[in-house]
C-alpha positions in Angstrom: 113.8 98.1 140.3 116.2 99.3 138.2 119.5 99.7 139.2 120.7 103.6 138.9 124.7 102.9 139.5 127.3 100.7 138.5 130.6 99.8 140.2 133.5 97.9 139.1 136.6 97.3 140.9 139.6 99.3 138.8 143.7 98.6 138.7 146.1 99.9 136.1 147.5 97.4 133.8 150.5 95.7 135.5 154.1 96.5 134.6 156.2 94.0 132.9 157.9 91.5 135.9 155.5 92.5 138.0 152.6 90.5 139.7 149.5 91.3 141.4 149.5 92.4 145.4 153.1 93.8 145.2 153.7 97.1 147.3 154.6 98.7 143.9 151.8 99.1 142.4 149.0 101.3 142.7 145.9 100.2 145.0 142.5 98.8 143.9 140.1 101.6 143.7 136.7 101.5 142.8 135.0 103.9 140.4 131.3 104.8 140.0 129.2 105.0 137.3 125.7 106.7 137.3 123.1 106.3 134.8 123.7 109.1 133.0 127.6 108.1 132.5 126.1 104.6 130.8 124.2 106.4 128.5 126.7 108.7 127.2 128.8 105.1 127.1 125.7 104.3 124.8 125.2 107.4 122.6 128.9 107.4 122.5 129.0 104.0 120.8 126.3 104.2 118.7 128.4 107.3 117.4 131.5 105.5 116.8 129.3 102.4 115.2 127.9 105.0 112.5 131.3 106.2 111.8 132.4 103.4 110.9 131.9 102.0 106.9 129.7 99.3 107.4 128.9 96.4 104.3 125.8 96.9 102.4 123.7 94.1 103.7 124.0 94.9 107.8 121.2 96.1 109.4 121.7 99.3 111.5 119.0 99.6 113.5 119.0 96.1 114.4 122.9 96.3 116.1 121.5 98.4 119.0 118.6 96.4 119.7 117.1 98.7 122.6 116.5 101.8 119.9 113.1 100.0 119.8 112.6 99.6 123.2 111.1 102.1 126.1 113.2 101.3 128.8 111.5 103.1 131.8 109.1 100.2 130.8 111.2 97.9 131.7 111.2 97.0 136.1 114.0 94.3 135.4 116.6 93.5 133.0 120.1 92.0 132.7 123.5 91.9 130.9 125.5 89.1 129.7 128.7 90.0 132.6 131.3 88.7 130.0 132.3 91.6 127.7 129.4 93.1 128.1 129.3 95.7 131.7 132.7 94.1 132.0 135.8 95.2 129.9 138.7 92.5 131.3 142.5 93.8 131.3 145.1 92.2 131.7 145.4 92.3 135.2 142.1 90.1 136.2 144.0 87.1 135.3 146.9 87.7 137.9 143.8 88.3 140.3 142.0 85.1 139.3 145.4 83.3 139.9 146.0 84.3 143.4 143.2 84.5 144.8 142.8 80.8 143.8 146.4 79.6 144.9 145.4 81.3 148.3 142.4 79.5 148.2 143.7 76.2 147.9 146.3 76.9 151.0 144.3 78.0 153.2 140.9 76.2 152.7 142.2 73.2 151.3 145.8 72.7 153.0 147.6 72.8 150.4 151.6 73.8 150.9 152.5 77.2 151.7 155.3 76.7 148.6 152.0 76.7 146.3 150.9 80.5 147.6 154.1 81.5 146.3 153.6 80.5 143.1 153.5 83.4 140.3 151.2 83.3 137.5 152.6 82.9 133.8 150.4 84.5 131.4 152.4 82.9 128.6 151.7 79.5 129.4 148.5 78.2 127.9 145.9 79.6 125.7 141.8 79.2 125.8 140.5 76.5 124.2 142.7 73.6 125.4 141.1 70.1 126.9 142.0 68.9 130.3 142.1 65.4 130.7 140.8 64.7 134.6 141.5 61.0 134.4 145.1 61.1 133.2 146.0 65.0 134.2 146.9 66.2 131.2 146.3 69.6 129.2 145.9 68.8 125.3 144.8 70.3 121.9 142.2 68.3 120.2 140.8 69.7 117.1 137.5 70.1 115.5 138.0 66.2 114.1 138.5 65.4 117.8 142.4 64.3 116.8 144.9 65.3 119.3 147.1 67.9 117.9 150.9 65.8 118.6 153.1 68.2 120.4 150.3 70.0 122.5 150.3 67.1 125.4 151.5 68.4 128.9 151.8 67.0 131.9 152.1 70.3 134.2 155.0 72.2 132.4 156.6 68.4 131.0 155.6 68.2 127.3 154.8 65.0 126.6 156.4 62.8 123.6 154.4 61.6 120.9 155.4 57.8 121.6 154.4 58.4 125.2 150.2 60.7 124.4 150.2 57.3 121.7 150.3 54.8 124.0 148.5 56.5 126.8 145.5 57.1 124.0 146.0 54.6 121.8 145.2 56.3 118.8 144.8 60.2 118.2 140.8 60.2 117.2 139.2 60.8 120.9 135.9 59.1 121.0 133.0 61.8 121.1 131.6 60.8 124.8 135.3 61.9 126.1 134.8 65.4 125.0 131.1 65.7 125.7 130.2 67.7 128.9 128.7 65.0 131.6 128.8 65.4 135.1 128.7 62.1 136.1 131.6 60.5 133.8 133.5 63.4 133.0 137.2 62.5 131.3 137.5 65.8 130.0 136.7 69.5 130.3 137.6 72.1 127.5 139.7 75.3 128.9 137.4 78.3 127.1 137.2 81.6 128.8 139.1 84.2 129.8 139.8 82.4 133.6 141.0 79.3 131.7 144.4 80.9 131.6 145.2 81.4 135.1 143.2 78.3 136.0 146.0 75.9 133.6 148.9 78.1 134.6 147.9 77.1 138.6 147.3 73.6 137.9 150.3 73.1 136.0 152.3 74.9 139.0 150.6 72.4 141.3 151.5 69.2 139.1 154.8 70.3 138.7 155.1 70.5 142.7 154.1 67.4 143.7 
């Protein structure tokens, strides 16, 4: 069956200082999209695509893959969620953040002081490693070298004499950065739910 509507949950972009769930702000609402609405989305895009001054060598037709492709054939298809049906502002990562520091309160017992925590976009970016063993956020590059200066412990940067000796040398072996879910020393921080993720974590080290 194909689905006919599509709903999202929608929330103006935050004002500067503020945070998600104060009184201030506008509620959650949700808006509705029929199937007509996503197709107009489509032609729409197509339209801006085409007005755009494309190189030489790129392939129209083969951008919009579906041109080719009856869909009232189709009984069942899907969608990539990730910048795909879903266009992420700013505000999802304040969500992600608190309903995860409520999460670990009052499923996991952690201190009330930790739901008061307030998310700092500014913190981290995507694409950092976090080291499980030794709790540490770092940047390793594409040699798998530690980037000196990018080692934190919560919010506490780390001095180079002190990543060193906890590391040894700056070349990580490949097996620490590989994914493996029974010996797993580190995890790499990619997505758009990274950010809030390392900004709670770090909150929590600092805490305790």
């Amino acid at each position: 069956m194909v689905t006919r509507h599509l709903t999202k949950l929608y929330r103006p972009l935050l004002p500067p200082g503020h945070v998600l769930g104060h009184p201030s702000l506008p509620p959650i609402r949700l808006v509705h999209y029929s199937s007509s609405d996503l197709w107009t989305n489509y032609e729409q895009a197509k339209g801006w695509l085409r007005c755009k001054k494309l190189p030489p060598d790129i392939e129209t037709f083969g951008v919009f893959c579906n041109d080719k492709i009856d869909m009232e054939e189709v009984e069942i298809y899907g969608f990539d969620y990730d910048y795909t049906l879903a266009s992420y502002k700013k505000g999802v990562e304040y969500l992600i953040h608190d309903i995860a520091k409520e999460h670990l309160v009052k499923k996991y017992g952690y201190p009330e002081e930790v739901g008061s925590v307030v998310y700092d976009p500014n913190f981290a970016v995507r694409g950092l490693h976090y080291d499980v063993e030794k709790g540490l956020f770092l940047k390793v590059d594409s040699s798998h070298q530690i980037q000196l200066g990018t080692v934190y412990r919560g919010r506490e940067k780390l001095e180079d004499q002190e990543v060193l000796a906890l590391y040894k040398r700056r070349q990580l072996p490949v097996d620490f950065l590989e994914p493996n879910l029974r010996n797993m020393k580190m995890v790499q921080l990619v997505d758009i739910f990274s950010k809030p993720e390392m900004s709670l974590m770090a909150a929590v080290m600092d805490y305790f």
